[in-house]
Structures are given as C-alpha cells and as structure tokens.
N, C-alpha and C positions, 0 to 999 in steps of 0.2 A: 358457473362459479357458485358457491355457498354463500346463503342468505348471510348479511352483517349479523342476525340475528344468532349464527352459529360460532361467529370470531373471537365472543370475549371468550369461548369452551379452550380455544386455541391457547389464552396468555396461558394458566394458571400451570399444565401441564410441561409446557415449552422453560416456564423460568424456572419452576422445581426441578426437570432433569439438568438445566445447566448448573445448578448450585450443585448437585453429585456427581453430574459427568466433565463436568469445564478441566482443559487444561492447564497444568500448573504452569505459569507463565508469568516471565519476569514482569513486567509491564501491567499484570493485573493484581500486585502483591500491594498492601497498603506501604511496603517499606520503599517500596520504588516510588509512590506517588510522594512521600514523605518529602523522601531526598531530591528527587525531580522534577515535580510539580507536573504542569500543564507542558512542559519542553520533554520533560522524558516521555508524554505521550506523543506529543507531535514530533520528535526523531522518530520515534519507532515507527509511525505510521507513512513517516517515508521512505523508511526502510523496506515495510512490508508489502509495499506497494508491487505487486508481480515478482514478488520474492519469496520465498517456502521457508517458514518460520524458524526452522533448526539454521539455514542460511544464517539469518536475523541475529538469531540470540548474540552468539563473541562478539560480532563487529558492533549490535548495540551497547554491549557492555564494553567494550573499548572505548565507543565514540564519548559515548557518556563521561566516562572517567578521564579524555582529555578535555572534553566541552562540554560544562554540566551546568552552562547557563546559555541562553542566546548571547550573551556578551561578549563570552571566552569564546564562542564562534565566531562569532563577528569579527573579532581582532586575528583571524587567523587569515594566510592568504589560500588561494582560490587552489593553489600546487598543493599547498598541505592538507587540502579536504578533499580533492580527488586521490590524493595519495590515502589516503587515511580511510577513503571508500573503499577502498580496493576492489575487490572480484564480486561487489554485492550485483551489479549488471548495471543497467541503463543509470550510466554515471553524472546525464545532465539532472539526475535527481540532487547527486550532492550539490553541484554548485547551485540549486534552485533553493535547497536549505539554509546555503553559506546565503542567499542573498535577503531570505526571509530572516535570520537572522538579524542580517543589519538592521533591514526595516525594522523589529520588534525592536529593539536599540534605539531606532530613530525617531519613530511616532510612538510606543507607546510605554519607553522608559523602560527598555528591557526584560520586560514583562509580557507573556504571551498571552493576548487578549482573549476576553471569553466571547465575544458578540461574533453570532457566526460570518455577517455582514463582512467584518474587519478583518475577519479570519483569512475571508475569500480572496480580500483586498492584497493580500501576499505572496508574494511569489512563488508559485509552485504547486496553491492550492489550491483545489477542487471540491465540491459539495462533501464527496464521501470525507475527505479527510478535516476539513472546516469542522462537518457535525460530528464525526468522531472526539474530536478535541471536546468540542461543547459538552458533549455525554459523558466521555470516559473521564476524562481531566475534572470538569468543571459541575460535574452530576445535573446538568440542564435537560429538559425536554425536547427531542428532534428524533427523526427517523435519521438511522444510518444504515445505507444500502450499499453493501458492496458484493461482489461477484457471488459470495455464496449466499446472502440475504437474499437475493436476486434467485438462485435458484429454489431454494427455500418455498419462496413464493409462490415462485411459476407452478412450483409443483403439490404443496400442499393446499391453497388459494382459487388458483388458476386451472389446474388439471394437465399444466405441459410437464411433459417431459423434461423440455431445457427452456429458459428463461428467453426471450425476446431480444432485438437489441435493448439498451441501457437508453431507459428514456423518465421523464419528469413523471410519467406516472410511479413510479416506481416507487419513490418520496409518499404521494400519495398514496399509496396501497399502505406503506408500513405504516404512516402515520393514521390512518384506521385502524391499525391491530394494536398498536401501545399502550397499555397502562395509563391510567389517568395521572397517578402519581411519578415524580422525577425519577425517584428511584429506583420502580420498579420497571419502570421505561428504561432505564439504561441496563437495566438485566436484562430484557427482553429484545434491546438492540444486539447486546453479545449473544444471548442464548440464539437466536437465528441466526450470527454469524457461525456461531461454535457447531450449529447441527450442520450446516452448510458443509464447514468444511471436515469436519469427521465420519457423518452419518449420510448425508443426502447429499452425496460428492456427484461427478458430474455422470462417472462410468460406474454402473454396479455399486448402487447405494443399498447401503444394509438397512432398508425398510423393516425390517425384524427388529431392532434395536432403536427405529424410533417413537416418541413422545408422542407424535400427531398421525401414528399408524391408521387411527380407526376416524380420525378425521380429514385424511388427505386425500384430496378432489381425484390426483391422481392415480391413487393406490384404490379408491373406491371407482374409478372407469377403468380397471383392468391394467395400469400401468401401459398403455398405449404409447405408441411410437407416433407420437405427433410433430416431428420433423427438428432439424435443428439452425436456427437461424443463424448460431454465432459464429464470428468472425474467429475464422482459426490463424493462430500466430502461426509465420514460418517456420520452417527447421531453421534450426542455431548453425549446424555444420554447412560450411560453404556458404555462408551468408555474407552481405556485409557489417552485420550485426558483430559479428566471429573475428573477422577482421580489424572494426573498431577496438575492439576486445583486445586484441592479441599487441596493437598499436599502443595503446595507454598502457599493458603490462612492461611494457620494452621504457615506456618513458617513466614508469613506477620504477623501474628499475636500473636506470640509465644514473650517473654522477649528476651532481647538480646544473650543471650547461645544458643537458640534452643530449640528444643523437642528432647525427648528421643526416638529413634530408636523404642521400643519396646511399646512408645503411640500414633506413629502417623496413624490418622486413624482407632482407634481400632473398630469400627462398621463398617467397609465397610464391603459390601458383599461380594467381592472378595477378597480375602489377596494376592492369587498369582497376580491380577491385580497391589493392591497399593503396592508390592512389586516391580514390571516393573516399575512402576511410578515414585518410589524411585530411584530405579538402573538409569533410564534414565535420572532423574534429573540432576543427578550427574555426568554421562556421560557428557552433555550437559551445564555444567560447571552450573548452577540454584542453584543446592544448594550443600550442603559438607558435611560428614561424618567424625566424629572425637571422634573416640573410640565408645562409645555409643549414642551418641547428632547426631541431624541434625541440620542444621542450614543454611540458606543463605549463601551464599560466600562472602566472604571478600575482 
C-alpha cells in the first residue's frame, strides 16, 4: 500500500476531473436541491440502491412530483407506494421509505435530519446512505463508501483488483483520503464514486482515461489478478426473485380487491416457486391475504 505520505497527491487530481467529467444528473443540479432539499436526496438514494441510474431518473421524477415532502409520503398508504414503485426491483425498499417517512413526520417535525446517528435510527437506513444524505444534502464531513468507492480504493490504495468484502475499514480508509475542508470533501466523496462507476468499473476498466493512472498501486504492480472475493448475485431468470416480480406486477395490475389466491400466476412453471413468492410477500409486509383475495397492503 502507498505511504499516507503519497494520498494527499491523490485529492487534488480526483476532484478536478470530476468537476469536467461528472455526470449530468438530476440530483446533483442546485435546482433539485432547491426544490427538494435533504428528501430529494434521500429518495433518490433509495432508489439507487442496486439499481442503474437511467432505471432511477422517470420513476425519481415521478416519485418526487407526487411526494415532494416526507409528509405527502407519509399520508400515502403502503398499496400506493408499492404501486407507485413499480419495476424499480427489491420493492421492500419502498415500503422501508414509506415508513422512514412517518418517522421523519414523527420525531423530527417532517424534516429530514442532518445528524448521521438519527439518520441510522430510520427505517431502512444504512451507513452508506445516512452519510450520503450528510454530505450531499447537508455539505457535512463523512466518508461515503459505496460499491464503486470501494473499488476505487481496492484498487488505486490497496493494489487489488476487486475490493474485499464490505467491511468498517473501509469508512476508515476514505476518511484518510478527504479533504480537510467540507466542501471539498463532499467532491471528493462523489468524485470516487463517479470514477468508480464510469472509469474503474469492475470488468475492463479504461485505466487510460483515469485521473490516478500514474498513482494507482494496482496499475503500478502490473494490474495483477489478485482474486475475487465478492459475493456474486444470482441470475434474475428462474429465480425466486422473478417470481416475486412477476407476483406484484399482476397485483399492480389487478382492480382494487385483488386477485384470487387460486389465479395468481396460474402458468408458472414452478407452483412450489410462486407459492414461496406468495408466502414471502406477505411476510415482507408487499402484499396481503384476506380469506381467498390477494391484494396490496393497505
């Protein structure tokens, strides 16, 4: 690993190409923080959660334009926020927003707190997305590490190839490369997110186009194949991921009562699958069983 000695060569480099290369991006425009505050960052950041950002953009600028306060979510029920989800995937995200809602409603006067502590204290959140809100929303000091900051790391920092699992050091590594100052610390959080996921992606990263060429541990040992630890998601097809999926589209799409238990799904191939599907919906608070009918939650 490179001497600390060599890290601060790392900022100045990293935040100047992201001020010329950054994506134009609703979410990072002053007019959306204007309109939105701290909640148009914290939607979008559950949106983007293992979601690919052209997904993101219509369904954020819908979501926003029907709930453009934690409040006006709050007051919605639980059927119209899965509904209003749609195809964005792992749908217990929305109702995990519908219920941080409340609570910002409830404890802190409908206003999305800055303190990352409080942030945590929410339904649904997690380190990455708590300091995200702190940084992006609120211009605070904190490391934000997510999947591509993380490779980033591994690889210009560390000398791997692919990042480690997701572990507490990881907080600690960024927060030694930051900026003293707040502001240039939250450029420096995105600019490692933004090379992450443009320039030093996971497969055949264009090291030719990056900022930290002539300082990267990995590109300076040869680019080596030093193994890959992370946990590979399933295939989607034939899953019961696919199944969940194909289940809530039938009840997005179903008249207001529901479908009958005994028609949903009746061509899968699997019945013991879209039966798991069913059961875990339900579990999962998604949708509701009531005598014979399925239906969204209320």
């Amino acid at each position: 690993m490179p001497s600390s000695s060599t890290l601060p060569q790392r900022r100045l480099p990293l935040s100047e190409w992201y001020r010329e290369a950054a994506r134009d991006l609703p979410w990072r425009t002053s007019q959306f923080h204007h309109v939105y505050g701290a909640w148009g960052t914290l939607v979008s950041e559950f949106m983007l959660q293992q979601t690919p950002v052209n997904r993101v953009i219509p369904h954020l600028e819908a979501w926003l334009a029907r709930w453009p306060t934690p409040s006006a979510l709050a007051a919605a029920t639980p059927a119209e926020v899965v509904q209003q989800w749609a195809n964005l995937g792992y749908p217990r995200r929305a109702l995990w927003l519908h219920r941080a809602a409340i609570e910002i409603v409830q404890r802190h006067d409908g206003l999305v707190p800055r303190d990352v502590d409080e942030l945590l204290a929410l339904s649904g959140i997690g380190d990455y997305t708590a300091r995200a809100v702190a940084v992006f929303a609120y211009g605070d000091r904190h490391p934000v590490v997510d999947t591509n900051t993380r490779r980033v790391l591994a690889r210009a920092v560390q000398g791997l190839a692919q990042p480690a699992p997701p572990s507490r050091r990881d907080l600690a590594l960024m927060e030694s490369l930051l900026p003293a100052s707040d502001a240039e610390s939250a450029v420096f959080n995105a600019a490692a997110m933004e090379l992450g996921a443009t320039v030093c992606v996971a497969r055949s990263p264009h090291c030719e186009l990056c900022p930290l060429i002539e300082q990267c541990a990995w590109v300076a040992a040869g680019r080596p194949d030093t193994g890959d630890t992370r946990r590979r998601q399933a295939a989607f097809e034939g899953s019961d991921r696919q199944a969940r999926g194909a289940v809530l589209r039938m009840l997005r799409d179903a008249p207001t009562g529901g479908v009958l238990l005994s028609a949903v799904l009746p061509e899968w191939p699997d019945a013991a699958q879209r039966d798991r599907a069913v059961d875990s919906l339900i579990a999962d608070g998604l949708a509701e069983a009531d005598g014979e009918m399925l239906s969204l939650p209320r």
